[in-house]
C-alpha positions as semicolon CSV with decimal commas, in nm:
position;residue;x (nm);y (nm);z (nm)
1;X;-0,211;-5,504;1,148
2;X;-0,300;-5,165;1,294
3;X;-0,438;-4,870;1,107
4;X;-0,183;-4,570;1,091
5;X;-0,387;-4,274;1,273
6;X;-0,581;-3,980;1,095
7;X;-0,412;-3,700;1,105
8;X;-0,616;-3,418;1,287
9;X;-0,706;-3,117;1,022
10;X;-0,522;-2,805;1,195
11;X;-0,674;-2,492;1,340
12;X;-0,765;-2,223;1,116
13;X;-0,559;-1,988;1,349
14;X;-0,275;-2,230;1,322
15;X;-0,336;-2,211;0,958
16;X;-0,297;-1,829;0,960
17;X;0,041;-1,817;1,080
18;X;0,131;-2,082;0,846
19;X;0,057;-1,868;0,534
20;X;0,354;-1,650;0,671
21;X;0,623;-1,911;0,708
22;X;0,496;-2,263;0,550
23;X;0,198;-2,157;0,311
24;X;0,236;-2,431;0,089
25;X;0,186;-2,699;0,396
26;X;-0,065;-2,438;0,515
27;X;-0,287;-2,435;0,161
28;X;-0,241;-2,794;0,127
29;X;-0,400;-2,845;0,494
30;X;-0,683;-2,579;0,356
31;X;-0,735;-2,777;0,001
32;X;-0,748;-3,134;0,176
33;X;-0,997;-2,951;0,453
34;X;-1,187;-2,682;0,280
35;X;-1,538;-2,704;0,471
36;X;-1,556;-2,370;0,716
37;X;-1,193;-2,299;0,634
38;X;-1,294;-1,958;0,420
39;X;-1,473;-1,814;0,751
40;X;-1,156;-1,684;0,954
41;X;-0,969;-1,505;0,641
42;X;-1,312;-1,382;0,537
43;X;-1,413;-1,222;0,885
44;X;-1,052;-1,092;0,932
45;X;-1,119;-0,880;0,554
46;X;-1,451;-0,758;0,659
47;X;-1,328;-0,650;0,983
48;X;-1,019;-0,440;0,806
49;X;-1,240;-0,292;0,587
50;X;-1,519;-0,198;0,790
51;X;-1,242;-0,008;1,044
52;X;-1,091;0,147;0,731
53;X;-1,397;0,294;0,612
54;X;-1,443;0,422;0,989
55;X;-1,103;0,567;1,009
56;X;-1,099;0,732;0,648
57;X;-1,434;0,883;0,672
58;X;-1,382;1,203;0,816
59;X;-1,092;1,235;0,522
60;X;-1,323;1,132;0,249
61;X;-1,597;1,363;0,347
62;X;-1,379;1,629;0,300
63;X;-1,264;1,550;-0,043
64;X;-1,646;1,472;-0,151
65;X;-1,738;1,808;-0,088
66;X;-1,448;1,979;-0,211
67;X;-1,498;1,797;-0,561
68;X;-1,894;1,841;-0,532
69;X;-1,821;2,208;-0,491
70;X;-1,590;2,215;-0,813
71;X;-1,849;2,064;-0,997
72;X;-2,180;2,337;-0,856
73;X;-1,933;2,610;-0,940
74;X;-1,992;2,521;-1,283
75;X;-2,392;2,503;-1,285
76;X;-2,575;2,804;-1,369
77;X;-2,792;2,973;-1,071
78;X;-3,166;2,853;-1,200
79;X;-3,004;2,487;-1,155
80;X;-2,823;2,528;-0,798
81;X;-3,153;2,641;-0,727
82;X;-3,311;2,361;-0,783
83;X;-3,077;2,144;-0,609
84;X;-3,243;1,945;-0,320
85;X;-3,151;2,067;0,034
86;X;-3,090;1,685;0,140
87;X;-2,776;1,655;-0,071
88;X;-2,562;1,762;0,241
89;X;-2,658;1,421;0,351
90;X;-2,455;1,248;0,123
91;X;-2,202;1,453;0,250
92;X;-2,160;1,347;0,653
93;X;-1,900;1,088;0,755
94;X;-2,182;0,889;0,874
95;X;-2,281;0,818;0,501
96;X;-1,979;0,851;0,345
97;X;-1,830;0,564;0,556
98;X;-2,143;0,348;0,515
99;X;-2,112;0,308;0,174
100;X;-1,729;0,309;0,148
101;X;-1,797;0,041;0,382
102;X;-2,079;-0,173;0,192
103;X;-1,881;-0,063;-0,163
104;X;-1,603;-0,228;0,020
105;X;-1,754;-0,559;0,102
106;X;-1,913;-0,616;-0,183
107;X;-1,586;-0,555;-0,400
108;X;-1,432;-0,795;-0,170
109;X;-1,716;-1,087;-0,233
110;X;-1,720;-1,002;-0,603
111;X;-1,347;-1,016;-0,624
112;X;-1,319;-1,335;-0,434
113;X;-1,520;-1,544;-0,717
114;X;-1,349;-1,318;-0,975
115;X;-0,997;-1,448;-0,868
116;X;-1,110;-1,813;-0,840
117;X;-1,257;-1,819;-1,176
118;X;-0,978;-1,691;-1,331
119;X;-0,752;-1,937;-1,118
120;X;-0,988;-2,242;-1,203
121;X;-1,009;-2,174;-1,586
122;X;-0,622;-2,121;-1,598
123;X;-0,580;-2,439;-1,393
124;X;-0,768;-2,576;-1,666
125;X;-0,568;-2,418;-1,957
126;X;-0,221;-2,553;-1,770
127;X;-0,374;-2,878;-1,739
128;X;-0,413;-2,908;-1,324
129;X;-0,723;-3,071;-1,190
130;X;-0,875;-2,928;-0,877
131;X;-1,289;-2,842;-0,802
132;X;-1,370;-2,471;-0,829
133;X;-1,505;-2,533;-0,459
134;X;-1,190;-2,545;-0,337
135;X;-1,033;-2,269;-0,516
136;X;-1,329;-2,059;-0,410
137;X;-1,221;-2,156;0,007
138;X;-0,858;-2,078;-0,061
139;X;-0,909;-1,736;-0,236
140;X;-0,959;-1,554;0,107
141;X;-0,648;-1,728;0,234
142;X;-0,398;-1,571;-0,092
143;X;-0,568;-1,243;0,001
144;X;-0,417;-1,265;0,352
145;X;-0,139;-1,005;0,235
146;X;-0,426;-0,730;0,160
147;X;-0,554;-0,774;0,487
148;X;-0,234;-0,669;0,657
149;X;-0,198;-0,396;0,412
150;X;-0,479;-0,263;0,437
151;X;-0,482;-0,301;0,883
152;X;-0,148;-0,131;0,780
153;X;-0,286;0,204;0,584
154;X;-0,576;0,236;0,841
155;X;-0,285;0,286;1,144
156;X;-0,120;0,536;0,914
157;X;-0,421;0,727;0,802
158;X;-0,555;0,707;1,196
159;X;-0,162;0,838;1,286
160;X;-0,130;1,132;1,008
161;X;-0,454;1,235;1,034
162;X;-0,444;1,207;0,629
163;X;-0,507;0,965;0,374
164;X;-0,225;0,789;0,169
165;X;-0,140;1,037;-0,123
166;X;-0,029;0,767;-0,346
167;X;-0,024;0,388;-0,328
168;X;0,243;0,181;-0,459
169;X;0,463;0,270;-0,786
170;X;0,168;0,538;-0,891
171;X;0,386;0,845;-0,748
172;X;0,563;0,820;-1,027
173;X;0,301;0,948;-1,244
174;X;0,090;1,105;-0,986
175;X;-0,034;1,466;-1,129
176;X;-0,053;1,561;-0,733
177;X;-0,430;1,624;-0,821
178;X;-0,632;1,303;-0,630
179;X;-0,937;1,370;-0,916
180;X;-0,726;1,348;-1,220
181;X;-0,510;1,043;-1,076
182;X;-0,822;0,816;-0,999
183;X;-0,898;0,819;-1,400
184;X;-0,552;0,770;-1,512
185;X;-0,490;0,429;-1,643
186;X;-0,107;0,402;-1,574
187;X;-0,156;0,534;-1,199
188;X;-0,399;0,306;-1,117
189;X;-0,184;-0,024;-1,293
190;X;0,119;0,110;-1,064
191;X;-0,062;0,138;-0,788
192;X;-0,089;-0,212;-0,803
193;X;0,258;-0,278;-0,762
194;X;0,317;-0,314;-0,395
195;X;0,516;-0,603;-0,176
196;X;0,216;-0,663;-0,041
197;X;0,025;-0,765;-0,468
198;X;0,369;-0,922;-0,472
199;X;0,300;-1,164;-0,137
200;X;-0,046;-1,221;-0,280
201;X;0,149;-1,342;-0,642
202;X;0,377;-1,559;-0,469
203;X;0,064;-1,705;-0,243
204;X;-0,103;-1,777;-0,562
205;X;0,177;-1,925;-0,737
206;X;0,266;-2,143;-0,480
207;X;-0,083;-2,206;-0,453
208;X;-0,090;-2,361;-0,827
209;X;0,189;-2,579;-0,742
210;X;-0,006;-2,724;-0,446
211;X;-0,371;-2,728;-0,571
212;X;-0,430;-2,820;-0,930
213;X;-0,010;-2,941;-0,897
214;X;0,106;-2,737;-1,167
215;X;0,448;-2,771;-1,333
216;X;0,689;-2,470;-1,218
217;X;0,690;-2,352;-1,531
218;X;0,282;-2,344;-1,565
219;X;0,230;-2,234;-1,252
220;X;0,473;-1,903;-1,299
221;X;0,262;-1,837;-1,627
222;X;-0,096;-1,891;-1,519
223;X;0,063;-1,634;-1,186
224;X;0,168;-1,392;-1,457
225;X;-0,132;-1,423;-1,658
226;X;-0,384;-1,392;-1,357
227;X;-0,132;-1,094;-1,237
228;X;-0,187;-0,912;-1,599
229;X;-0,602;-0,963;-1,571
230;X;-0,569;-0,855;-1,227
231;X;-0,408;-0,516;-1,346
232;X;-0,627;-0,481;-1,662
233;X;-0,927;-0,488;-1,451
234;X;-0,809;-0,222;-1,226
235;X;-0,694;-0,016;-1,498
236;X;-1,055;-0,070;-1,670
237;X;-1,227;0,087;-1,384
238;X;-1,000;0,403;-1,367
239;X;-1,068;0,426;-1,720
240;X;-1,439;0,395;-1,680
241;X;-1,420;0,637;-1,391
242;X;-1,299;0,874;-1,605
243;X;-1,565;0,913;-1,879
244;X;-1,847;0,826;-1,587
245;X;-1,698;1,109;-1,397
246;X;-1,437;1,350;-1,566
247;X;-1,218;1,547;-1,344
248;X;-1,290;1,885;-1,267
C-alpha cells in the first residue's frame, strides 16, 4: 500500500498573492508552515516604511520647525538665549527621517506582538486552541493591507509634493490645524477607519476561523473586540500627545 505524497509547503511569494484572493488557504499554508514564513511580510513593512520616512522628510522638516518656532515665540529672550546652537540639527531631513524611520520600525515590532497577544488571549476567551508562536508568524501576514497603504501614501506624498492632510474618516472632524488634530481623540479613532483597517479586519477574522477554528459567531466578536482595542490604543496616544505636548 503506497504512502499518499507530502504536499510541498508553498512559496512565501506564492503565499503573498494568496492573501489577496484565497487568504484563508493562504494562512492555513502559513499556520501549518510557520518557520521563516514571517521574513517576506516583515522585510516588505520595513522596506515601506523606511521609503516613507525618505519621501516625507523634507515635508516633516518643515512642519517641525514651523511648530518649534510657535513654541520659541513664546519664551522670554534670557531663555532663547540660552538655547543651544545645535538644535537646528534636529531640524534637517537627514534627522528628521532617521528617526521617523527607527520610530517607525520599532512601532511596527512592538505592534506585531501587541496584535498577537491580543489575538492569542481572545482565542483563548472564544475557546480556539492555537500556540502564540504561530499567531506571532501570521501577524505580519494580516498586516499585508498596511503595507500597500502605506506604498500607496508614499506615491501620493512623492506626486503632490505634500503630505496627506487627513487620513481616513478624521476629515470630518479635522480643525484644518495638523497640531491640534494629532491630540484629538475622535480624529485619531476615525482615522482609523480606512478600507485598507477594514482588509486587515477581515484578514484577521478569517484568520480566527482558520487558526484557533473559531465559530463564525466568535470569530466576528473576538474581530470586533481586537478592532475596539486597536482604536482605544490609538486614541490613547493622541490623548497622551496632547498633555505631553499641547498645541500651540
Amino acid at each position: 500500500m503506497s504512502e499518499a505524497p507530502i504536499a510541498k509547503p508553498q512559496s512565501s511569494w506564492s503565499l503573498l498573492a494568496g492573501m489577496v484572493d484565497r487568504p484563508s488557504a493562504a494562512l492555513t499554508e502559513i499556520i501549518a508552515h510557520p518557520r521563516w514564513r514571517w521574513v517576506l511580510p516583515v522585510t516588505l513593512a520595513i522596506l515601506a516604511t523606511l521609503a516613507s520616512a525618505i519621501v516625507s522628510a523634507p515635508f516633516l522638516t518643515v512642519e517641525a520647525k514651523q511648530q518649534l518656532a510657535a513654541v520659541l515665540n513664546r519664551l522670554p529672550a534670557e531663555q532663547l538665549a540660552q538655547m543651544p546652537k545645535q538644535m537646528a540639527l534636529f531640524q534637517t531631513p537627514l534627522f528628521v527621517g532617521a528617526s521617523a524611520a527607527l520610530t517607525g520600525i520599532l512601532a511596527l515590532l512592538i505592534g506585531y506582538l501587541l496584535q498577537a497577544a491580543a489575538l492569542y488571549f481572545g482565542s483563548l476567551i472564544a475557546g480556539g486552541d492555537i500556540e502564540f508562536s504561530r499567531i506571532f508568524v501570521a501577524v505580519p501576514w494580516l498586516g499585508l493591507p498596511f503595507v500597500l497603504e502605506s506604498v500607496v501614501q508614499t506615491v501620493y506624498v512623492a506626486a503632490k509634493g505634500k503630505l496627506i492632510a487627513n487620513q481616513g474618516l478624521s476629515y470630518l472632524v479635522s480643525s484644518g490645524n495638523r497640531a491640534t488634530d494629532t491630540g484629538s481623540v475622535v480624529y485619531a479613532a476615525l482615522g482609523m477607519v480606512t478600507l485598507f483597517w477594514l482588509w486587515h479586519l477581515l484578514l484577521v477574522f478569517k484568520f480566527l476561523r482558520v487558526g484557533p477554528r473559531l465559530s463564525q459567531g466568535a470569530a466576528f466578536a473576538v474581530t470586533l473586540l481586537y478592532a475596539a482595542l486597536n482604536v482605544g490604543v490609538r486614541a490613547g496616544f493622541a490623548a497622551l500627545s496632547r498633555l505631553v505636548s499641547p498645541p500651540v
